[in-house]
C-alpha angles and dihedrals in degrees: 000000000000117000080209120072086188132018123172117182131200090341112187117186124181140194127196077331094314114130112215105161120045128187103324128181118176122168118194112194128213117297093356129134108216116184120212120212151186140104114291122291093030092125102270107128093040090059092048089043088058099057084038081065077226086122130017129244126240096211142343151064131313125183128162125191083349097313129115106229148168134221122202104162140017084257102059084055115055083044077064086056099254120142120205116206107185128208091226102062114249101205130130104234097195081051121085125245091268100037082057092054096049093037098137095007105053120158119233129200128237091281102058087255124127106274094222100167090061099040082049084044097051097041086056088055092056096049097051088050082056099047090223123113126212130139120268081208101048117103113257085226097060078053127107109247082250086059096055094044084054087057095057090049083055101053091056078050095057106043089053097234115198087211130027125197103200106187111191090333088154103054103095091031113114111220109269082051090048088058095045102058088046087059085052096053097048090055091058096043085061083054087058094258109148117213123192100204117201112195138148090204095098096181080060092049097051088050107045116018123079093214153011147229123171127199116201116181095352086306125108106234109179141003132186143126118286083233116025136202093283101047094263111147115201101233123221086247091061086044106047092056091046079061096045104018096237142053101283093154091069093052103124098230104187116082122183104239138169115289114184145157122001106258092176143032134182122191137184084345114172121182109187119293085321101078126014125178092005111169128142125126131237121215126206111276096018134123110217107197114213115191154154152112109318115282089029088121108241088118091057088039095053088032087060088049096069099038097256085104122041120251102231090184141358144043141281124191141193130194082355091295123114112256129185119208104208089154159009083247093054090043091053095057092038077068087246113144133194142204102191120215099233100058089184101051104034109016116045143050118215098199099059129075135261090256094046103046080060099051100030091097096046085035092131094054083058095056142090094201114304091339115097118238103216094181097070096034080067101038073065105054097042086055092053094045094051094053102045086035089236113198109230136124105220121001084225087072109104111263093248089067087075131084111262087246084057098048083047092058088049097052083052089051096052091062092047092061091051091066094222122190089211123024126186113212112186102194096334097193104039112139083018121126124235093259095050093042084061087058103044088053090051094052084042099057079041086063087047098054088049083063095252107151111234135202117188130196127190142133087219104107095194091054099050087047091057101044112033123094082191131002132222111207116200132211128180087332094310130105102245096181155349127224128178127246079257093056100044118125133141089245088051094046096048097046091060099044088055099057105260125123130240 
């Protein structure tokens, strides 16, 4: 038998005459869990789309397990025992959480008919192996995002995939599921499953992964074992500057910068059973942190202040005057702007071009009237481009041709060029690598200094330390505590979102 459960040799892929992938060669051993890493757009998920049979090589070698094999389709892949877990989410939202499971390999009875009670039955095992609980009958819509994520970790479960490519499957866990599914994972690598784990949470790859690769600019630029022979353990900072090419960890983030007068104000403000006694003021020029362990109600908070929740009690003023945010739309013309935390679902569409998902906010500013001008819409987006460094060919490709760290610069983008007076970002950088974070921050503390009021959500603790003039903890949907750019921790941060006090 192999000692090798993959091996790809001298892999090329091209696009429009673009090479994006040369020359690569990765081997991932038995029961190993190899983490693959770079800045977005370095060629990782090409190369993972490859073995999931989801795009074609242009030249090069496949084996699997010592065979020489090809893979043409999805479907000839996961036959080969491959699962595919994708950093977009897969699953089908108006399908319940087993039919989900079972979507393409459902179990019939003797009677040709659906066999719900097994499928109910085996999506329950799976759960439990898990030590997680959630309902084979629920609707995968009424789900958290975590939840949904949970699901697609359980399909690869339950088909009993010999390898498992995981691209960014922690970035909407909270903690203790973090932890979970790493327990899963270590029980089948000692059942000789390989994973490839892609991740740009570096903390996450030294502690759990045996061994590294990192792409740089479609190359592969170093190898090695997370631990090697003598004891020596890689560190995130060495890392980190293998991906970039240079230190980006020891970048200093937080700049002191002009805070002025309140522009908005939100008292006594209750949305459902989300949110409940929610006051606290933003100046001008200022980052408001929001954060906390997952359901703890800062995404339906920020999510009413922009109109796409509705407000129960309270009030919420700009400028000093009384507003009410029935809608996006009203929102829009109030000059509030909003990242929204699930790019996929609620940011872009996947229709539209590069070039359009960036104007289509401004999209009026780009007309003659009802003509649309398409020399400004690229003057734009050229602009933008320029400024996040987004890596795309040509700003005509379909939004979807881009990384999910690229799409995320563009939906940015797209509320820069809005010139809000307040913007919501709800984890602005998620699915973003080190280099590109450090990017984002620098255009966000830009939009500071231009006197645009921020609020900020994210369970990244780090992220929230490194941006945040003041923070916001949360607690059950209410605000359990405040603490100054100069007190944050994490321990400070997670005493207080779990209840405790300081």
């Amino acid at each position: 038998m192999a000692e090798y459960a993959m091996k790809m040799n001298n892999i090329v892929k091209s696009f429009d005459g673009v090479c994006v992938l040369k020359d690569i060669s990765l081997e991932v051993g038995l029961g190993e869990i190899h983490t693959l890493l770079g800045e977005n757009g370095a060629g990782k998920s090409t190369l993972m789309n490859i073995l999931g049979g989801v795009l074609p090589m242009d030249s090069g070698e496949l084996y699997l397990f010592g065979e020489k094999v090809k893979i043409q389709n999805p479907s000839e892949s996961q036959d080969l025992g491959i699962a595919f877990i994708h950093q977009e989410l897969n699953v089908v939202n108006d399908l319940k959480v087993y039919e989900n499971m079972f979507l393409g390999y459902e179990l019939a009875n003797k009677l040709g008919k659906l066999d719900k009670k097994t499928m109910c039955q085996k999506t329950q095992e799976v759960f439990e192996r898990m030590n997680v609980e959630i309902d084979p009958n629920a609707m995968v819509r009424d789900l958290a995002a975590s939840y949904k994520q949970i699901i697609e970790i359980a399909k690869a479960l339950l088909r009993n995939a010999k390898i498992i490519i995981m691209d960014e499957p922690t970035t909407s866990l909270t903690t203790p599921e973090i932890e979970n599914v790493f327990r899963i994972m270590r029980t089948l690598v000692r059942e000789n499953v390989s994973i490839i784990f892609i991740s740009h949470k570096l903390g996450e790859v030294v502690d759990f992964c045996d061994c590294y690769t990192v792409l740089r600019n479609g190359e592969k630029v170093c190898e090695g074992k997370i631990t090697d022979k003598s004891g020596y353990k890689v560190t995130t900072t060495e890392l980190a500057k293998q991906m970039v090419g240079r230190d980006v960890l020891g970048v200093n983030v937080y700049k002191e910068h002009e805070i002025s007068d309140v522009i908005l104000e939100v008292d006594n403000v209750r949305v459902g059973n989300y949110a409940k006694n929610i006051s606290f003021s933003l100046r001008r020029g200022e980052i408001l942190g929001f954060t906390g362990l997952l359901g703890d109600g800062k995404e339906e908070l920020v999510r009413s202040l922009f109109g796409d929740m509705k407000i129960d009690e309270g009030t919420v003023k700009l400028h000093g005057k009384v507003v009410k945010i029935s809608s996006p739309k009203k929102a829009h013309k109030l000059r509030i702007g909003f990242l929204p935390a699930n790019r996929k679902e609620n940011a872009i569409i996947k229709d539209l071009s590069i070039e359009e998902n960036m104007t289509i906010s401004t999209l009026r500013d780009c007309c003659r009237g009802i003509t649309v001008i398409h020399k400004k819409e690229k003057e734009i987006a050229l602009k933008y481009k320029q400024i996040l460094k987004i890596k795309t060919g040509d700003l005509k490709n379909k939004i979807t041709s881009l990384s999910g760290g690229n799409q995320q610069k563009v939906i940015f983008a797209r509320w820069m060029n809005t010139l809000p007076e307040v913007i919501i970002l709800c984890n602005p950088t998620q699915g973003v690598d080190v280099g590109a974070k450090n990017e984002i921050y620098n255009e966000i503390y830009e939009l500071a200094k231009k006197g645009v009021a921020i609020i900020i959500t994210s369970g990244e603790a780090q992220e929230i330390i490194k941006l945040s003039d003041r923070v916001k903890v949360m607690y059950h949907g209410e605000i359990k505590g405040e603490l100054s750019h100069n007190e944050l921790s994490e321990e400070t941060i997670m005493i207080l979102a779990t209840g405790a006090k300081l």
